[in-house]
C-alpha positions in Angstrom: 0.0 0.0 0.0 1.3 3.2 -0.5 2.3 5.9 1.9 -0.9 8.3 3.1 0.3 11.4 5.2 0.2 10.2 8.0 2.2 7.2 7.5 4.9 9.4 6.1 5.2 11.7 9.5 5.5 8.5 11.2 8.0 6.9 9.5 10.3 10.6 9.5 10.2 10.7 13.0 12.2 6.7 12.6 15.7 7.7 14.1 17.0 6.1 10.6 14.9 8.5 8.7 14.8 12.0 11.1 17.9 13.4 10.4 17.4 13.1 6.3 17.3 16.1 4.7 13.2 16.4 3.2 14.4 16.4 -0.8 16.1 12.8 0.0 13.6 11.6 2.0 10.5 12.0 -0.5 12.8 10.8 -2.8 13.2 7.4 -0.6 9.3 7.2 -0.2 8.4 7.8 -3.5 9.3 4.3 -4.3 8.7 3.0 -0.8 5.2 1.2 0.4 4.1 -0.7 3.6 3.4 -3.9 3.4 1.1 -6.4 5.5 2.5 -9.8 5.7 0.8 -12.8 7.7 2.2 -14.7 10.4 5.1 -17.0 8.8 5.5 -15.2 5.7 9.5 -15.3 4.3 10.7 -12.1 4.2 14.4 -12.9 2.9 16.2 -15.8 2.1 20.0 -17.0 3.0 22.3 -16.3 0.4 19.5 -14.4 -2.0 20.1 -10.5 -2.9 18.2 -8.1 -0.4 16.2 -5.7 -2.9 14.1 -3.8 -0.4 15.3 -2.4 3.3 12.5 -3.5 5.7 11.5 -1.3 8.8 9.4 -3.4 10.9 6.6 -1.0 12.3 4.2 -3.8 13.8 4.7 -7.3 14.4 8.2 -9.6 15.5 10.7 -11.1 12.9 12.9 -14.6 13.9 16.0 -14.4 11.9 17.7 -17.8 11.5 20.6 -18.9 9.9 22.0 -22.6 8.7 24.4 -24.9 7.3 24.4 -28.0 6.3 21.4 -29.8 8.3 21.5 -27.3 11.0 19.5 -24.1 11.4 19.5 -22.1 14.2 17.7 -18.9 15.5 19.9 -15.7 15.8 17.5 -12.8 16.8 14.3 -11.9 17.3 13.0 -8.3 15.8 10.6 -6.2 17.1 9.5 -3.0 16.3 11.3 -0.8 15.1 14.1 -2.8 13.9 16.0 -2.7 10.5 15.8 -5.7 8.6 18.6 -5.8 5.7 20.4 -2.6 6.1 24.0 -4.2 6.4 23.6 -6.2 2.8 21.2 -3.2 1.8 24.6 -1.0 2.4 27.2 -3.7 1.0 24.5 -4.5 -2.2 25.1 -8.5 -0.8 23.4 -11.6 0.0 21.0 -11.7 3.0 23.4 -13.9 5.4 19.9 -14.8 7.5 16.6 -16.1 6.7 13.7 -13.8 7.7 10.0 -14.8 9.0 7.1 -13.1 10.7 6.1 -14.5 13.8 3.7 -12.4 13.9 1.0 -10.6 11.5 3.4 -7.7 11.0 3.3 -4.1 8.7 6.5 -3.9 7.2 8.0 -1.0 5.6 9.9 -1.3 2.5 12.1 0.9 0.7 13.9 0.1 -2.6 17.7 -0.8 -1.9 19.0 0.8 -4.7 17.5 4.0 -3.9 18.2 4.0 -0.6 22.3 3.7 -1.5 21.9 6.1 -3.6 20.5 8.7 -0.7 23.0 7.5 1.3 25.5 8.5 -1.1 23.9 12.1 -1.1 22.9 13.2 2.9 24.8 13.2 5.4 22.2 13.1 8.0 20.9 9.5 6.6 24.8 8.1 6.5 25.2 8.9 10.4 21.8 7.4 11.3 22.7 4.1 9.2 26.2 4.3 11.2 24.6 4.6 14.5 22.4 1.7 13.3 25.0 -0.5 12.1 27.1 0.3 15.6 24.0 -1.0 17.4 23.7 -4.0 16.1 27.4 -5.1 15.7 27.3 -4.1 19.6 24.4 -6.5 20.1 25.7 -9.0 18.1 29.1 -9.0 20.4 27.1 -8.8 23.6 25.4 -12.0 22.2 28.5 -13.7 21.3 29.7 -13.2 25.3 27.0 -14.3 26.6 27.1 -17.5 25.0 30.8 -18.0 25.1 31.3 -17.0 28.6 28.0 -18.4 30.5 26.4 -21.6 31.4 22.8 -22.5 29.6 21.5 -21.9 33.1 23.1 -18.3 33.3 21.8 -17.5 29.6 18.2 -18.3 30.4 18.6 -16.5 33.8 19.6 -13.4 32.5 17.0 -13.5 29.6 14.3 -14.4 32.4 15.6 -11.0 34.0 15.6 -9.2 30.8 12.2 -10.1 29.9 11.5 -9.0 33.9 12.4 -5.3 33.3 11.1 -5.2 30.0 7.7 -6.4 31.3 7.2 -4.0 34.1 8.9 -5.8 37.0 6.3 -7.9 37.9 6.4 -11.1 39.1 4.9 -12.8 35.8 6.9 -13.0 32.4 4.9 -14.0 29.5 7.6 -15.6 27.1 7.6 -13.8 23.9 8.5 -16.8 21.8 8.0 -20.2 21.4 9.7 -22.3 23.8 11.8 -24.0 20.9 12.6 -20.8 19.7 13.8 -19.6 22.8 16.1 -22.7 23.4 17.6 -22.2 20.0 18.1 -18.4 20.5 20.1 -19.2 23.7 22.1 -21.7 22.2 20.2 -24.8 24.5 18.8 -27.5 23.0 14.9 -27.7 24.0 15.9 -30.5 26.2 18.5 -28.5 27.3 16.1 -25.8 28.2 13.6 -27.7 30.3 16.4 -28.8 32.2 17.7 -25.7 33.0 14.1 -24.2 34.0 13.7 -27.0 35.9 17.1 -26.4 37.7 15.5 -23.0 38.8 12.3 -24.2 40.5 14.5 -23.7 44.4 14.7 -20.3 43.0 11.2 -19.4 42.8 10.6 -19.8 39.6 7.6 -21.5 38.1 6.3 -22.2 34.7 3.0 -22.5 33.0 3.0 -22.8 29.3 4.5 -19.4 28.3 4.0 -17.7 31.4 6.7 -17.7 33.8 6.3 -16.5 37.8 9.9 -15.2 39.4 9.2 -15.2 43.0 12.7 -14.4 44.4 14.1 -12.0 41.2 16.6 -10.8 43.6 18.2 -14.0 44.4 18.3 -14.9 41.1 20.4 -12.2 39.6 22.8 -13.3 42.0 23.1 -16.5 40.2 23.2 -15.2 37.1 26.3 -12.8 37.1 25.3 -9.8 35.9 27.7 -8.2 33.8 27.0 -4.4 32.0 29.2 -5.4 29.5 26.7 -7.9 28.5 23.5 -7.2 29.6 23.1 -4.1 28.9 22.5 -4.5 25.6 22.3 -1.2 22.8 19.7 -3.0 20.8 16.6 -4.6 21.8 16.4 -3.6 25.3 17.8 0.3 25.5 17.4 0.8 21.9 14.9 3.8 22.7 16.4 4.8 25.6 19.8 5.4 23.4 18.1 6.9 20.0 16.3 9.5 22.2 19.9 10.2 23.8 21.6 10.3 20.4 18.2 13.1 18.9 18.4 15.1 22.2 22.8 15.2 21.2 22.0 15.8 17.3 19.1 18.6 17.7 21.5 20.5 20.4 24.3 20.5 17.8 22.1 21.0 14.9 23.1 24.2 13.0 19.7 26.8 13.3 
């Protein structure tokens, strides 16, 4: 579908898109559209060209990679998460396989177009920087906490994550799949129910995807917390950061 008014306001005020000057940024949406696509739809394929950038406005996206006979999740997107921009940038092969997890409204944007505006404004080529920093910063994070922690350590920590993210409370509702989960912590699902099992002197108790933590405290003492891995720059401060980074771009903006 194509872009009304309103959907063009709220995709300029995107931290990729806010600092584009307005001739390159109707340029970039005069080819873009939104899309809708249902629950498991393919967005990209391993090893296929990327043609469009996606912006994921609604929804969740489980990137997973493979080789050989194995396949294993790497990320979970939510909104409102690049999808593409590295091979977008490098005009490569996707290196991931995308799906929807959920029915999600995906913006998509032309890649040829958008390396050509990146070529041309400034303001777009230091939002795509800042981008690409937070994700190669959350892809390192992610590599830590799987080289240097125990499967029961990874699934505390995510627990706790998921803790703040929700609120505090005591319940967590899992976002994912369980078998999704175990493969995004590098567990096998076997692997996983052991480990939440491990956890029931802890307090913690589990219903299908809802998960009580009765002594959160306690368990962060298990896990280790370490800011140099948890406190990750892209799912779960994301906003936090891009609203540091505008407040730091519109003081040193020239008037």
């Amino acid at each position: 579908m194509s872009l009304e008014a309103p959907d063009l306001l709220r995709v300029q005020a995107l931290p990729l898109f806010e600092t584009a000057g307005d001739e390159v940024f109707g340029r970039l949406m005069r080819g873009a559209f939104l899309q809708r696509f249902p629950r498991g739809s393919q967005l990209t394929t391993q090893g296929q060209p990327d043609n469009f950038l996606f912006v994921l406005l609604e929804g969740a996206i489980e990137l997973e990679g493979s080789s050989s006979d194995r396949e294993s999740t790497l990320a979970l997107l939510w909104p409102t998460a690049t999808l593409g921009l590295a091979s977008i940038v490098l005009d490569a092969p996707s290196l991931m396989t995308a799906r929807a997890t959920k029915a999600s409204l995906i913006l998509m944007v032309p890649g040829e177009t958008f390396r050509q505006a990146l070529s041309q404004d400034a303001g777009l080529a230091r939002a795509v920087a800042e981008e690409l920093a937070g994700c190669f910063s959350g892809a390192v994070r992610s590599l830590k906490n799987c080289k240097l922690r125990t499967a029961k350590e990874r699934l505390i920590s995510y627990l706790l994550a998921q803790h703040a993210r929700q609120g505090g409370g005591s319940v967590v509702k899992l976002p994912c799949r369980k078998r999704v989960l175990a493969s995004l912590l590098g567990m096998t699902p076997e692997n996983l129910s052991r480990a939440f099992s491990s956890l029931g002197p802890h307090g913690v108790e589990i219903d299908g995807a809802t998960v009580t933590l009765r002594q959160p405290d306690s368990l962060a003492q298990l896990a280790h917390p370490d800011a140099m891995i948890d406190n990750d720059i892209g799912e779960g401060s994301s906003q936090a950061e891009r609203e540091r980074r505008r407040g730091a771009r519109t003081a040193t903006a020239p008037h």
